[in-house]
C-alpha positions in Angstrom: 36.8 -24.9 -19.6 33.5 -23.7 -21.4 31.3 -21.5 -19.5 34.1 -19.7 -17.4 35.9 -16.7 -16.8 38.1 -17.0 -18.9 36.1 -16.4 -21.6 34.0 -13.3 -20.6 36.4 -10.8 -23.1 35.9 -13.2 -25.9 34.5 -11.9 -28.6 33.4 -14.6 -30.9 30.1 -15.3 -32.3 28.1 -17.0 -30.0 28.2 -20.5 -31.8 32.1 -20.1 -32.7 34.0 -22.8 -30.7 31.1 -25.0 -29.6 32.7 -28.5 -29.4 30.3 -31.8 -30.4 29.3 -32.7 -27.1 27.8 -29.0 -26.2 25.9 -29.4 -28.8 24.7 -32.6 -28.3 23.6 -31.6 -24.2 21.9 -28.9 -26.4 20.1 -31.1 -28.7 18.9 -33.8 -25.5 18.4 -31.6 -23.5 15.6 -29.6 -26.5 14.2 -33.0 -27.1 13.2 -33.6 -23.5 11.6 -30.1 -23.7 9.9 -30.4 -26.2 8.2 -33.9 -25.5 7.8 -32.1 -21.9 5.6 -29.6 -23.9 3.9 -31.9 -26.0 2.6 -33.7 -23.0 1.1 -30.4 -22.1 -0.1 -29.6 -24.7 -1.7 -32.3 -26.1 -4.5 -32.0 -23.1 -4.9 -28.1 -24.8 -5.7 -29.7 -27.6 -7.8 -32.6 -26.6 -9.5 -30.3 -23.9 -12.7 -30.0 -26.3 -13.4 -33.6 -27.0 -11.6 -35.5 -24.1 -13.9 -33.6 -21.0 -17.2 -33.6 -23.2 -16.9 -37.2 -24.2 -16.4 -38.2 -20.3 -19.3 -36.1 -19.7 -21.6 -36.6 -22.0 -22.3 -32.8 -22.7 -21.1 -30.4 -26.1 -17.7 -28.7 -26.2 -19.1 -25.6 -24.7 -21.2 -26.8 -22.0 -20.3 -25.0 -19.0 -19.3 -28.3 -16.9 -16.6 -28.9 -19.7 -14.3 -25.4 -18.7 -14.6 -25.8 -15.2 -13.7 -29.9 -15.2 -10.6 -28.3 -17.8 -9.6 -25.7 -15.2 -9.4 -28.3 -12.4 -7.4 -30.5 -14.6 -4.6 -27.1 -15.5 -4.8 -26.6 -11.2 -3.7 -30.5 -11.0 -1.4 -30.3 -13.9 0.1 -27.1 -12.4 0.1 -28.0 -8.4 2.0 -31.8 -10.3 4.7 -29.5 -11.9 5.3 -26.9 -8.9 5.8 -30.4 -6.6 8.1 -32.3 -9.2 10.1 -29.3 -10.4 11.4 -29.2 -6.6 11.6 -32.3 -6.3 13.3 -33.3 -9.1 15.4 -29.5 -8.9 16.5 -31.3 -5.3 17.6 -34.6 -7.0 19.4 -33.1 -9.7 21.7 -31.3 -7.9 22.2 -34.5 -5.0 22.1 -37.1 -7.6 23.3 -35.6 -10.8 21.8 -33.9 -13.9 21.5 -37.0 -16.6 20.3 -39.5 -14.3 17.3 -36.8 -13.1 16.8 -36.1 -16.3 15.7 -40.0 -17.3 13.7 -40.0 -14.1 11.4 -37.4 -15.2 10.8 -38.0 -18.9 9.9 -41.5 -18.0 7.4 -40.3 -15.6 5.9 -38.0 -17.9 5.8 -40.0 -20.6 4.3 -42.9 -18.8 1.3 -41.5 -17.2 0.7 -39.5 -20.0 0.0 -43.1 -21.8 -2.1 -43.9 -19.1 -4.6 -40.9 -19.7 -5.5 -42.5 -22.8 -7.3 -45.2 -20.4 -9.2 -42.6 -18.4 -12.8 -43.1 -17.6 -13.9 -40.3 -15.6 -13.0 -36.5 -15.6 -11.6 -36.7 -11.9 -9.4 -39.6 -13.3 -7.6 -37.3 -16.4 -7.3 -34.7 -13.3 -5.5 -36.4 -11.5 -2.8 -38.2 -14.2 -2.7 -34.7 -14.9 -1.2 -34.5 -11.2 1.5 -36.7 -12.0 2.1 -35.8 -15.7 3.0 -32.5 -15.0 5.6 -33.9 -12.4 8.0 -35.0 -14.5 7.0 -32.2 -16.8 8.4 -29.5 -14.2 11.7 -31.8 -12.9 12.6 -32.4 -16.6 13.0 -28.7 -17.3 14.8 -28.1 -14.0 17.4 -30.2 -14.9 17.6 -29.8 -18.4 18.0 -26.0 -18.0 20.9 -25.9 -15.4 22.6 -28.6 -17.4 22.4 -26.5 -20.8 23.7 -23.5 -18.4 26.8 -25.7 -16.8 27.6 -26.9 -20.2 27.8 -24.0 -22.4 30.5 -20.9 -22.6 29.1 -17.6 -21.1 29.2 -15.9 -24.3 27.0 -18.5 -25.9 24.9 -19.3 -23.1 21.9 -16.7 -23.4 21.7 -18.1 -26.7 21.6 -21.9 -26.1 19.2 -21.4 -22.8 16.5 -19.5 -25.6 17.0 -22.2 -28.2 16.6 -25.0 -25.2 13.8 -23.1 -24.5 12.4 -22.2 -28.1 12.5 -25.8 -28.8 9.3 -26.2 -26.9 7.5 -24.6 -29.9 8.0 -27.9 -32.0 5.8 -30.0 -28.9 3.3 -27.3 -29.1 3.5 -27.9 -32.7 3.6 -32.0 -32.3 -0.2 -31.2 -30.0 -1.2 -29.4 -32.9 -0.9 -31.8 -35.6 -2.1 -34.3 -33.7 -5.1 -32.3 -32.4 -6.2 -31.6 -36.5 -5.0 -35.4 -37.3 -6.1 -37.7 -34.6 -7.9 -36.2 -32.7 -9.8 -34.5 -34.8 -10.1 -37.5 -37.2 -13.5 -38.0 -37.8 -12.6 -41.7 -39.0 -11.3 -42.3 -35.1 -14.3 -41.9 -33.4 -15.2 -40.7 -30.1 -12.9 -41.5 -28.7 -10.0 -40.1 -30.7 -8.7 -38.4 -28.2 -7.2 -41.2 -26.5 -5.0 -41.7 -29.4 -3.6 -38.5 -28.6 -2.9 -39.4 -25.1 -1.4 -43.0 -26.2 1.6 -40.8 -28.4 2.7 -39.8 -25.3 4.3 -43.0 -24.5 6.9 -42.4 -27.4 9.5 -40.1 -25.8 10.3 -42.8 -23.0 13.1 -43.8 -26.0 14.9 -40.5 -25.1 16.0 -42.0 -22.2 18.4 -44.4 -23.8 20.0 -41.9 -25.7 20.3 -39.7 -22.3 21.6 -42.9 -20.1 24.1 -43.8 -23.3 25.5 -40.4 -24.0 25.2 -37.6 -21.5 27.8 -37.7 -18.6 27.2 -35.0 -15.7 28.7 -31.3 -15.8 31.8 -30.9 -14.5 31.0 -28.4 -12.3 28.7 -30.4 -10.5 30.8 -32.5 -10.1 33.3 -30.1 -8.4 30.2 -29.0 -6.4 29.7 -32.7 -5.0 33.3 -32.8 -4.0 33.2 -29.6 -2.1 30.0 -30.9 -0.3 31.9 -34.0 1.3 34.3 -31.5 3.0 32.3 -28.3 3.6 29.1 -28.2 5.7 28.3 -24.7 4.3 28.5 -25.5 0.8 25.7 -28.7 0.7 24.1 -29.7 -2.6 20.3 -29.2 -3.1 19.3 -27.6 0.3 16.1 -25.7 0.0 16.0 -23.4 2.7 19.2 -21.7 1.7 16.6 -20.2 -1.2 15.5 -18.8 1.7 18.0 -17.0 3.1 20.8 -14.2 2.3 22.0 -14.0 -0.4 19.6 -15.8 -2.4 16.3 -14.2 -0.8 15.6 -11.7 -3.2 17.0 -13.8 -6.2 14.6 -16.5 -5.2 11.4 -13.7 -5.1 12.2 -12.1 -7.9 12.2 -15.7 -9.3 9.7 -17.2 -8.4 7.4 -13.8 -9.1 8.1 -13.2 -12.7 7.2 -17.5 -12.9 4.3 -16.9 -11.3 3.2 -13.9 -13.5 4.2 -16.3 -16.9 3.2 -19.2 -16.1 -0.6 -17.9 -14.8 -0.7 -15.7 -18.2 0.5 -18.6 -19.9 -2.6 -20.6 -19.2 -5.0 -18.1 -18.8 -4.0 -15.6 -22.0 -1.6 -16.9 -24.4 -2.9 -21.0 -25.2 -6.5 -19.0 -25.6 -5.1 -17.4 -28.6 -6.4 -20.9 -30.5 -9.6 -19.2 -29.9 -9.1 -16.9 -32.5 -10.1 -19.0 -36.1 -12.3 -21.2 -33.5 -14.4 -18.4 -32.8 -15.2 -17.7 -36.9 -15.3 -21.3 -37.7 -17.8 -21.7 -34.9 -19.5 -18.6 -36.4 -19.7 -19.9 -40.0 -20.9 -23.4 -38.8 -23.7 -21.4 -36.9 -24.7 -19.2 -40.1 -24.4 -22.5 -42.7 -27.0 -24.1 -40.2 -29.7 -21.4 -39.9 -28.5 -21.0 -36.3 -29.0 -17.4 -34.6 -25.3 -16.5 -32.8 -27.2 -14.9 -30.1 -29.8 -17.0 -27.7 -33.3 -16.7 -27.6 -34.7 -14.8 -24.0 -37.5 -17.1 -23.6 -36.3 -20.1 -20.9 -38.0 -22.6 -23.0 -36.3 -21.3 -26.4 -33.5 -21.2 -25.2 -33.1 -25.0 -24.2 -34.3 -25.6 -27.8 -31.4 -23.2 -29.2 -28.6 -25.0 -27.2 -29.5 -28.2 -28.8 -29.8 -26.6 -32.4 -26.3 -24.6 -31.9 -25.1 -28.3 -30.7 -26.4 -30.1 -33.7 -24.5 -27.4 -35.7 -21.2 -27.5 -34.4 -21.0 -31.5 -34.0 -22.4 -31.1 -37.6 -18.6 -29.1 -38.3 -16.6 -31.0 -35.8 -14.0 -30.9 -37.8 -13.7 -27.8 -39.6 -13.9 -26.2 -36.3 -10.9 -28.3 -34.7 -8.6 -27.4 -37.6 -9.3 -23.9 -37.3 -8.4 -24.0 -33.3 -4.8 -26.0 -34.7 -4.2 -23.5 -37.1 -4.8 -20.6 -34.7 -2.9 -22.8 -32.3 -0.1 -22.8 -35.1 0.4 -19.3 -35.6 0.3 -18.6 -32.4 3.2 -20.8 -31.3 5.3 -19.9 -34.4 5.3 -16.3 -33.2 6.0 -17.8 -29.7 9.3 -20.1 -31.3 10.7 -16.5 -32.8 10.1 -15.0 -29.7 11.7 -17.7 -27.2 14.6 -18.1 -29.6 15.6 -14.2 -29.7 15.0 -13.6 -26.2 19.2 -14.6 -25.9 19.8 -12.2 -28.6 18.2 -9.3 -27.3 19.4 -10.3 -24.1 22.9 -10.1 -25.0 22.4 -6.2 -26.4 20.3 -5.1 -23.6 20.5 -7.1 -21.0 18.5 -9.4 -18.8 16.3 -6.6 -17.3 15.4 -4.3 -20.1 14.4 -7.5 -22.1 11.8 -8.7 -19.6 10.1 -5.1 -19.4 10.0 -5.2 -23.3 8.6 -8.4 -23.7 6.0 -7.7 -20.9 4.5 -4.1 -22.1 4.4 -5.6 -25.6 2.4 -8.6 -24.1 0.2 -6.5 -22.4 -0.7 -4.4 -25.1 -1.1 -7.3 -27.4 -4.3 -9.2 -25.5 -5.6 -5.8 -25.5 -5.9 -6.0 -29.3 -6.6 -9.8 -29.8 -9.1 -10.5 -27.3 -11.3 -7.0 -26.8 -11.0 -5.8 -30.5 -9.7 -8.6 -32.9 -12.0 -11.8 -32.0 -15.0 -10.0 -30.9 -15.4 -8.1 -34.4 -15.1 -11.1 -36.4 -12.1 -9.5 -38.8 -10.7 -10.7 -42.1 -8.2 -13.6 -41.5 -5.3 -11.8 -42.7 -5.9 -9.5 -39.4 -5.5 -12.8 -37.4 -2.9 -14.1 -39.2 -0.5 -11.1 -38.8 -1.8 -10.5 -35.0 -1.4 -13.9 -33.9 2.4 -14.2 -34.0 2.8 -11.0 -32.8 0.6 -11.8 -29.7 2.4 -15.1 -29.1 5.7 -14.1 -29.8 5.5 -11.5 -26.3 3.0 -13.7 -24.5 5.1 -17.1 -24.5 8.8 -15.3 -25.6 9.6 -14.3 -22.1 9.4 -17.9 -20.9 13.3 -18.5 -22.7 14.1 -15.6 -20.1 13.7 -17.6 -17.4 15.9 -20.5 -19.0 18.1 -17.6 -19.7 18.1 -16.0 -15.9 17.6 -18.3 -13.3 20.3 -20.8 -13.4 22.5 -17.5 -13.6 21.3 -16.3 -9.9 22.4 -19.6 -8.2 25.7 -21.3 -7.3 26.3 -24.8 -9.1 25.2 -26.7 -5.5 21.9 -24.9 -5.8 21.4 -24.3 -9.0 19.0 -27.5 -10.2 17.1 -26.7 -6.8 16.8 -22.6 -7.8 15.9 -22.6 -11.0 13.4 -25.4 -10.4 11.8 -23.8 -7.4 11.6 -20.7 -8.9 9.9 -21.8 -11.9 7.5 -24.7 -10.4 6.9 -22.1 -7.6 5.2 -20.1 -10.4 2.7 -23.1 -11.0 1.4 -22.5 -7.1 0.0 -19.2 -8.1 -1.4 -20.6 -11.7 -3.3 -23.2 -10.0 -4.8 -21.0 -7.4 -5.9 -19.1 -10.4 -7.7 -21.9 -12.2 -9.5 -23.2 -9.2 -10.8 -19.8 -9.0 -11.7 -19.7 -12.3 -13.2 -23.4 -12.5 -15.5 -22.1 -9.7 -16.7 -19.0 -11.9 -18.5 -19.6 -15.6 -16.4 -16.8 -17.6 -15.5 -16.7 -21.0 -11.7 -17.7 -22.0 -11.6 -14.4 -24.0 -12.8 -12.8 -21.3 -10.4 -14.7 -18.7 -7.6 -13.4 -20.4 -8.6 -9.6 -19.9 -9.1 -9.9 -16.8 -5.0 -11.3 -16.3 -3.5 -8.9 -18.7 -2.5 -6.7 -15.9 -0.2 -9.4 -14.5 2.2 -7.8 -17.4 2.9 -4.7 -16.2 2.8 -5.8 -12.9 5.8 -8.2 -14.2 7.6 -4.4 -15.4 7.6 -3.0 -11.7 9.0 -6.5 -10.6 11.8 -6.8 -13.2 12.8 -3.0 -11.7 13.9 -4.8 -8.3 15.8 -7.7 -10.4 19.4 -8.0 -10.4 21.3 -8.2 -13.9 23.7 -10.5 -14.4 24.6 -9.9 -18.3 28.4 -10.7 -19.1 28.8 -12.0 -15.6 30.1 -15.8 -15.2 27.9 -18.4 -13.7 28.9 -18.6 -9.9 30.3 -21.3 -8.3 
């Protein structure tokens, strides 16, 4: 049977031996992803037209990042409640039926969004967006883990993962397309939102050609005759032996997931800030504000003028820093398994964590602020992404290999949605504060190395079989 013992002296190539239907649980199980990460990611980026349209205020007022930080808490506090939820479900009820569950959730109220009036109404679709968002990547995850052999499944768990580049990408074209079409409107942003309606069609495909794991199945069995060996019970996270799995867990979630939001999607800022800077220049306008109190409310309305003026430039240079960014995240995510393989689960994370920390330190406090040529950008950029978002495969990777098949949905989903507690407590914190996103980032950057001590207390589990 793939995935077991068996097979832990083979010596194949990874993707030697992988029949049809593993490949197709790898290929449904990517698309949900990366539709998950679209309907994400299309709010990153709308967040500049969407919150000032409902407000009636420019891109940069200061009302617009602390409405968008309220809507990341909601989105994030959405995903920590659905991905245990829907982590619970999945192992009770099975993996493929949880897995329709959630994409039609997320795809449906991201649709609604596109109806939104008010900012506290986009907050809180947000809510229940990012609820199917969290559940869908739960199950998806311990299914690509169940499904695959253990020489092969680092690999397939970072290109599951990787995947989620091509919905970053999907936001991105539709940010400089649509919503960023002048021809559109206004209100071009809904059009954005209104996409999200489309992956609800995965969940034929799911319903018509995914049948659950068969170690789940075993798992179920054993729960109808053992009292100790229940499907989906939470509090046995809780308890020896899968305590320190489940901190560890949930800790290096927490430490990605805040960094995610608050350091590596603010690497779109990096053509944004010289487009804004050229738009400023082209239109007379000083970058630096006037002293005077009555000046300055004249300035803010010239700087305005300007930048509506270059609306569009402007947004295609936040896609296109968007773009490299999350190509050099893809490359990262999808050799995470590689590397993983050759050194193992723990020496990976450190690497990708003191890389990541070094890497804001260049972008954000000596790239961006100094205005550099664009070939600067464009070689940072992927760098910086590929550390900052690449240890996200890793937990695709490690957490469905700390639990037993009963728990597994329910551990891996706990652990990462767990991670979206500490996010959100970040950005209400944040959206009660008027701070810079460049300056945001800084200020997080030593979450990395605190990341380093806690992979040090991790347990590795390279070459080692899934347990039952």
């Amino acid at each position: 049977m793939a995935g077991r013992s068996t097979d832990l002296t083979d010596r194949r190539p990874w993707y030697s031996g992988i029949t049809g239907y593993q490949w197709l649980v790898l290929v449904i199980a990517s698309l949900g992803w990366v539709f998950d990460v679209f309907e994400g990611q299309v709010f990153v980026a709308s967040m500049r037209d969407a919150m000032p349209a409902l407000l009636g205020v420019e891109a940069d007022h200061a009302s617009v990042s602390q409405w968008n930080d309220r809507a990341f808490a909601s989105f994030l506090l959405g995903g920590a409640l659905g991905g245990v939820l829907f982590g619970i479900v999945a192992d009770r009820i099975g993996r493929s039926k949880t897995m329709v569950i959630t994409i039609l959730f997320y795809s449906l109220f991201t649709c609604v969004t596109a109806f939104a009036q008010t900012p506290w109404q986009i907050v809180l679709l947000r809510f229940f967006v990012a609820m199917g968002v969290g559940g869908e990547w739960a199950v998806a995850s311990a299914m690509v883990a169940e499904v695959m052999p253990t020489r092969s499944r680092p690999v397939m768990s970072s290109i599951f993962h990787g995947s989620s580049v091509f919905g970053t990408l999907m936001a991105a074209a539709v940010g400089a397309l649509v919503i960023g079409n002048e021809a559109l409107g206004e209100n071009a942003w809904r059009w954005g939102f209104a996409i999200g309606a489309v992956p609800a069609l995965l969940t034929v495909w799911v319903r018509w050609k995914l049948r659950e794991p068969d170690e789940w199945v075993r798992a179920k069995d054993r729960a109808k005759t053992d009292s100790e060996a229940q499907v989906g019970r939470l509090w046995d996270l809780l308890a020896p032996p899968h305590l320190r799995n489940t901190l560890v867990g949930v800790t290096l979630a927490s430490i990605g997931l805040v960094t995610f939001w608050g350091v590596h999607i603010y690497g779109k800022n990096a053509w944004l800030r010289q487009a804004q800077t050229t738009a400023l220049h082209s239109e007379n306008v000083p970058r630096i504000p006037p002293s005077d109190k009555d000046a300055k409310v004249a300035y803010k309305k010239q700087r305005a003028a300007a930048l509506a003026k270059h609306r569009s430039r402007i947004k295609r240079a936040e896609m296109l820093s968007m773009t490299f960014n999350t190509i050099g995240g893809g490359l990262g995510l999808i050799l995470f398994g590689p590397i993983a393989i050759r050194w193992g689960r723990r020496k990976t994370f450190i690497f990708y964590h003191a890389v990541a920390f070094l890497m804001v330190l260049v972008l954000f406090q000596f790239l961006i602020p100094r205005n550099p040529p664009a070939w600067q950008l464009a070689l940072a950029l992927p760098v910086f992404g590929f550390f900052t978002l690449g240890m996200h495969a890793g937990y695709a990777v490690y957490f469905p290999e700390l639990y037993p098949t009963r728990l597994r949905g329910t551990g891996s989903g706990f652990c990462f949605n767990m991670g979206r507690l500490a996010t959100a407590a970040a950005f209400v914190g944040f959206g009660m504060v008027t701070i810079t996103d460049e300056r945001k980032a800084v200020l997080l950057a030593p979450l990395y190395l605190v990341g380093v001590a806690v992979v040090l207390l991790a347990r590795e589990t390279q070459g080692q079989d899934l347990p039952e």
